[in-house]
ROKE-54501 format. One line per field, with one value per residue (C-alpha): residue number from 1; z negated, x negated, y negated; residue in one letter. Coordinates in Angstrom, 2 decimals, padded with zeros to 5 digits. Layout:
k: (NUM|...)
Z: (Z|...)
X: (X|...)
Y: (Y|...)
r: (A|...)
END
This chain:
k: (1|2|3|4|5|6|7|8|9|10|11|12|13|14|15|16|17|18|19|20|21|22|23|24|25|26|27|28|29|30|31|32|33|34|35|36|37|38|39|40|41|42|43|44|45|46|47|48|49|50|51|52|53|54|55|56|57|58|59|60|61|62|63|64|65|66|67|68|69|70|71|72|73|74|75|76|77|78|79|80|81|82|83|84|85|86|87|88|89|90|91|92|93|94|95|96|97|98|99|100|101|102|103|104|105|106|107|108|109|110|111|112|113|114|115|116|117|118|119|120|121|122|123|124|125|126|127|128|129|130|131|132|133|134|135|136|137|138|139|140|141|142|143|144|145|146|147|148|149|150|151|152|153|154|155|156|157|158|159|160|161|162|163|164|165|166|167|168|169|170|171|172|173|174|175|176|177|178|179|180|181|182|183|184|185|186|187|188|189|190|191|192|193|194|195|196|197|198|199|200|201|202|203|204|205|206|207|208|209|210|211|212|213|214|215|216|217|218|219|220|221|222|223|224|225|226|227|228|229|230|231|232|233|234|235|236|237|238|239|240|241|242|243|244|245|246|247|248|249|250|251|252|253|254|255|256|257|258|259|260|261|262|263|264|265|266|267|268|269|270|271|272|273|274|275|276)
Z: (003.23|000.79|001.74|003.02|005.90|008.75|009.89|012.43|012.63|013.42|014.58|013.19|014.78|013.19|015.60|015.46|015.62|013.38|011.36|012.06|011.20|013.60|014.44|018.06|019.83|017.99|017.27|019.71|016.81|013.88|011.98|011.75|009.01|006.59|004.94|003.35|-000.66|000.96|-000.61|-004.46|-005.16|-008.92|-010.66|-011.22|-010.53|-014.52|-013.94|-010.12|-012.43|-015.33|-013.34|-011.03|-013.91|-014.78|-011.44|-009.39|-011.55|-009.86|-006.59|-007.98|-009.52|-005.83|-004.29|-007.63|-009.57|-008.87|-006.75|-006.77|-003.38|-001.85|001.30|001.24|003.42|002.75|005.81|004.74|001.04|000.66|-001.66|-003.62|-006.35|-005.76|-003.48|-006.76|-009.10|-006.73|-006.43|-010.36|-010.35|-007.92|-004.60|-001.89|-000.49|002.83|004.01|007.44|006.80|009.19|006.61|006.94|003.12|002.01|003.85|002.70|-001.50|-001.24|000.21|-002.00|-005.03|-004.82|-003.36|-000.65|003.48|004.92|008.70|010.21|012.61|014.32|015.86|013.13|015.63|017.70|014.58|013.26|017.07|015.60|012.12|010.96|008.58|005.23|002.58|001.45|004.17|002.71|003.29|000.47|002.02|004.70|007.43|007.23|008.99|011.65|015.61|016.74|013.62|015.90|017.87|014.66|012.86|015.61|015.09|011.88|011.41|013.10|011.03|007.85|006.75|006.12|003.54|003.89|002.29|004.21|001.45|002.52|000.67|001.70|001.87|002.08|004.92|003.38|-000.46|-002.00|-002.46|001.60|002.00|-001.04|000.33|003.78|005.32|002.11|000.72|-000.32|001.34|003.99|004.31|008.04|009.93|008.47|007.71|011.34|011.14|007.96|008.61|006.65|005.24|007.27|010.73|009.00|008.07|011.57|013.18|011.08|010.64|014.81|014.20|012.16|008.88|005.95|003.10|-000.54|-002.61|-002.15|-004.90|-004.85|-008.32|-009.02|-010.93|-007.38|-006.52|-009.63|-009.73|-006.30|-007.49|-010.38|-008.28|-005.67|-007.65|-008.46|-006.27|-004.21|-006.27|-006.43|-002.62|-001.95|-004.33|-003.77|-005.89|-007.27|-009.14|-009.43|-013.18|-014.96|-011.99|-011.57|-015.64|-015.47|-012.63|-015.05|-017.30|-015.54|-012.18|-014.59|-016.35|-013.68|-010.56|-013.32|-013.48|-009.54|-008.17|-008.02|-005.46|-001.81|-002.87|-004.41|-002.77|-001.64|-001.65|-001.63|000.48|000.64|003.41|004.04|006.42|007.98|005.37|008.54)
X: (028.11|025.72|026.79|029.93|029.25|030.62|033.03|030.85|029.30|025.22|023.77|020.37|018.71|015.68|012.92|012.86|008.78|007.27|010.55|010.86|014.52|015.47|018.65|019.55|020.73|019.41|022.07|021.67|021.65|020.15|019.80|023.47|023.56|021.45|024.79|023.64|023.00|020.30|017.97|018.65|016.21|014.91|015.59|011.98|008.46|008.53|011.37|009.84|006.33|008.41|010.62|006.89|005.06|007.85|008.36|005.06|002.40|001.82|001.56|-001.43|-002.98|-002.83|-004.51|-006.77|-006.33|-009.62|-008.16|-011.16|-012.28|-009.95|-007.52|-004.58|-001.46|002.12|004.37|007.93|007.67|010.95|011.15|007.32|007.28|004.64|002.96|003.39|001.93|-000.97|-001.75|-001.93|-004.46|-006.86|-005.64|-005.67|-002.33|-000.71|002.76|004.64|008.31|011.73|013.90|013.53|014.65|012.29|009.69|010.47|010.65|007.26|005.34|007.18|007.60|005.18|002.50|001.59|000.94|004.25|004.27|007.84|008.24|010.62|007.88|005.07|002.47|002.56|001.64|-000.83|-002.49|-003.44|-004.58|-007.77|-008.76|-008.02|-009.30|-005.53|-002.60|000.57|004.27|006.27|009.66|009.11|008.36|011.60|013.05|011.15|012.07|009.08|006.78|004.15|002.97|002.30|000.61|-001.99|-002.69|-003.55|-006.51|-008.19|-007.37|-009.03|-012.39|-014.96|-013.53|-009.94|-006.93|-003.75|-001.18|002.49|005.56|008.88|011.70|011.09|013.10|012.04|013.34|015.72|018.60|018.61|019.23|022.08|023.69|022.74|024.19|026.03|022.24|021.71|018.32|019.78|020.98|022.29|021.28|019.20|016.59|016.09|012.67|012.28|008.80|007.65|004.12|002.57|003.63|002.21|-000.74|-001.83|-001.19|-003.03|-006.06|-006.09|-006.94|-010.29|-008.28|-008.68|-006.02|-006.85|-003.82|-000.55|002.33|006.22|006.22|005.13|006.97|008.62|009.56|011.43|013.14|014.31|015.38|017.31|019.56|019.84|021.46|023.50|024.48|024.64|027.15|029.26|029.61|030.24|033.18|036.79|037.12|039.98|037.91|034.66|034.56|034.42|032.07|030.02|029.29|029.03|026.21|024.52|024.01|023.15|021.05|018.19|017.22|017.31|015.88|012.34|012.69|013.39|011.81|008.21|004.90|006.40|010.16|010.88|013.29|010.31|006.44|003.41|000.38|-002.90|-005.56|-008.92|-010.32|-014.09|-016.71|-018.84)
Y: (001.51|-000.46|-004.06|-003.23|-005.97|-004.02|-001.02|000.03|003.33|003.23|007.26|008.50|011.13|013.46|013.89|018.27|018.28|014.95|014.80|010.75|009.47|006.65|004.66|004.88|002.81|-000.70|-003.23|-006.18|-008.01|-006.49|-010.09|-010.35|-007.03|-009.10|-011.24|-014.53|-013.01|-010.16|-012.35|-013.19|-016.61|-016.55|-019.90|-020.33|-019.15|-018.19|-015.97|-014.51|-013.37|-012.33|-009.84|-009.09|-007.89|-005.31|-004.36|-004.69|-003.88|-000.20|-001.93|-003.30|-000.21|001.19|-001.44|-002.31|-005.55|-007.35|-009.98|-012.72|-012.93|-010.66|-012.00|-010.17|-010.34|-009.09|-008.41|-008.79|-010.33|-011.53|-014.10|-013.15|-011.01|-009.25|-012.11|-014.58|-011.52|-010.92|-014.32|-014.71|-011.70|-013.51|-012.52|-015.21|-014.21|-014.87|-013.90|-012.84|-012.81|-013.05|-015.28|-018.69|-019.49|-016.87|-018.35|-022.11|-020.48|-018.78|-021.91|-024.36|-022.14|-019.80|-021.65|-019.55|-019.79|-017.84|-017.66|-017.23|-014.71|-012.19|-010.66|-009.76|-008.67|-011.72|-013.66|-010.95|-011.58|-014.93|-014.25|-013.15|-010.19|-009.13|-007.24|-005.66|-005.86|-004.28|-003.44|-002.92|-001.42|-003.53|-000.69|000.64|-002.63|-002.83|-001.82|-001.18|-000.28|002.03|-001.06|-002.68|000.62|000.74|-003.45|-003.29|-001.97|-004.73|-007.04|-005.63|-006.36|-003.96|-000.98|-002.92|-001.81|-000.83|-000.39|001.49|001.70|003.02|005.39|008.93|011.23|014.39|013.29|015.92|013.13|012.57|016.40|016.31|013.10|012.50|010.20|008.36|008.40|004.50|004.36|005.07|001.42|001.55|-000.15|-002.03|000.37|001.32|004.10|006.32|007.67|011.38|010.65|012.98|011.38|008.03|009.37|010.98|007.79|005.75|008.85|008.00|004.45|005.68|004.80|007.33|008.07|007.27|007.39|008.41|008.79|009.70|009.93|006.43|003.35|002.22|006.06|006.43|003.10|004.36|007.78|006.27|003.80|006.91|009.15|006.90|004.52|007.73|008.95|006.42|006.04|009.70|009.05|008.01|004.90|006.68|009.14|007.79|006.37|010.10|011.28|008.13|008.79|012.44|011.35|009.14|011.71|014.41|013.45|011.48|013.87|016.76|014.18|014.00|017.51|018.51|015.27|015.51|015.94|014.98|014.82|011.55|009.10|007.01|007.31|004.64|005.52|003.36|003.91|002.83|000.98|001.65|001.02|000.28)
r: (X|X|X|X|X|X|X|X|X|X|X|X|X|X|X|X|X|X|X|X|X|X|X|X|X|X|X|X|X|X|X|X|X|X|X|X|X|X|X|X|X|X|X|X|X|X|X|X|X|X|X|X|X|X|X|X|X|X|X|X|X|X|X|X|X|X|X|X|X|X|X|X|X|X|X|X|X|X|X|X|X|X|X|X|X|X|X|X|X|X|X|X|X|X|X|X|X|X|X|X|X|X|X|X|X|X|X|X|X|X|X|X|X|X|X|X|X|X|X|X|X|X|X|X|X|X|X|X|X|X|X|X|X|X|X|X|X|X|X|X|X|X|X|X|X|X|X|X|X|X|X|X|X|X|X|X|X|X|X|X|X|X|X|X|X|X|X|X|X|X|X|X|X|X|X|X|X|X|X|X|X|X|X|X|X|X|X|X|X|X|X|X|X|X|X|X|X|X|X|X|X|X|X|X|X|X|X|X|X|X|X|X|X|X|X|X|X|X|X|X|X|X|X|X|X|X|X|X|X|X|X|X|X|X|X|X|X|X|X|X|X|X|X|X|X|X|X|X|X|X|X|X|X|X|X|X|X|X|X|X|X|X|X|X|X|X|X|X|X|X|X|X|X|X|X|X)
END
């Protein structure tokens, strides 16, 4: 319903004992869903860090802002802004992304190494470690993300960062609007994983949890567009200007009020790796 791409109708299932929200069957073709304006290219690497720093900068306090000396790889960076911010705080950055302009603005605007792939593991198979690896609402997109979840921790360095953002199947605004909920985003978001099933996969792979928010800068950006982009596509178009403003006025103030600990429309978790 976001994007409008498509009349088809995609089926998500929620998995009775870990809670995991997946889209079954997959598309054949999943990379046909992503129209040609997914990706919305700044004019200029001034205007990428301008919009970063407003955007980005909790990213950063999760993972810490000494970047000198640390490798760090994003997985599904899009077009950079937090890549381009990291790399300005010190961060040696890498990137793994599936769009080919993407991967052609962050080498030639950004400045940094982007490896094209479909397949992320078979690319992570080749790389070395890291000292942060993260996915901002990359996680979401993938098929298989499990495969990859178990990989990673290999490839971080001594007391490594793994650093996980994305939407959150147990937020109140899922059970109000299920499935007309914007985060939704059939089909493109294709796993919506609780925090709890993350973290006892990743607590299996020796890695430890040390932060987790859904209250943060990125949660609340995501509960504000929500509620209302929500809204507005539970709507008939008919009647959605007095509704769609009534919405505005009343879901911001009551989502900081009824939003809070585990509930917000997405969370961030960061985990440590073996300080062996």
């Amino acid at each position: 319903m976001n994007r409008r791409i498509t009349d088809e109708a995609f089926p998500y299932y929620r998995c009775g004992s870990c809670g995991l929200v997946f889209l079954h069957p997959l598309p054949a073709d999943l990379g046909r869903f992503y129209p040609p304006n997914y990706h919305e290219f700044p004019a200029s690497l001034e205007d990428l860090l301008r919009g970063g720093r407003r955007t980005e900068a909790y990213k950063l306090e999760a993972i810490g802002e000494r970047g000198r000396g640390r490798r760090l790889l994003e997985i599904g960076p899009s077009f950079g802004k937090f890549a381009a911010l990291a790399k300005q705080y010190g961060f040696d950055v890498e990137a793994i992304e599936m769009d080919p302009g993407c991967c052609s603005f962050l080498e030639r605007v950004v400045g940094i190494r982007a490896y094209l792939a479909q397949d992320v593991g078979a690319v992570l198979r080749g790389l070395g470690q890291y000292d942060v690896i993260a996915l901002w609402h990359s996680l979401e997109h993938l098929p298989d993300p499990w495969s990859l979840l178990d990989a990673l921790p290999e490839h971080l360095a001594r007391g490594g960062l793994l650093a996980v953002a994305t939407p959150n199947p147990w937020s109140l605004q899922f059970r109000v609007f299920g499935k007309r909920w914007i985060h939704l985003d059939a089909p493109r978001h294709v796993n919506l994983i609780p925090h709890s099933l993350l973290e006892r996969r990743l607590t299996r792979r020796g890695m430890r949890q040390v932060h987790f928010s859904s209250e943060d800068q990125g949660a609340q950006e995501c509960n504000l567009l929500g509620w209302i982009a929500s809204v507005r596509t539970s709507i008939p178009r008919s009647d959605r200007h007095p509704l769609v403003s009534l919405a505005w006025r009343l879901t911001v103030p009551l989502s900081r009020l009824i939003e809070g600990g585990t509930r917000g429309a997405a969370y961030t978790m960061v985990f440590s790796g073996s300080a062996q």
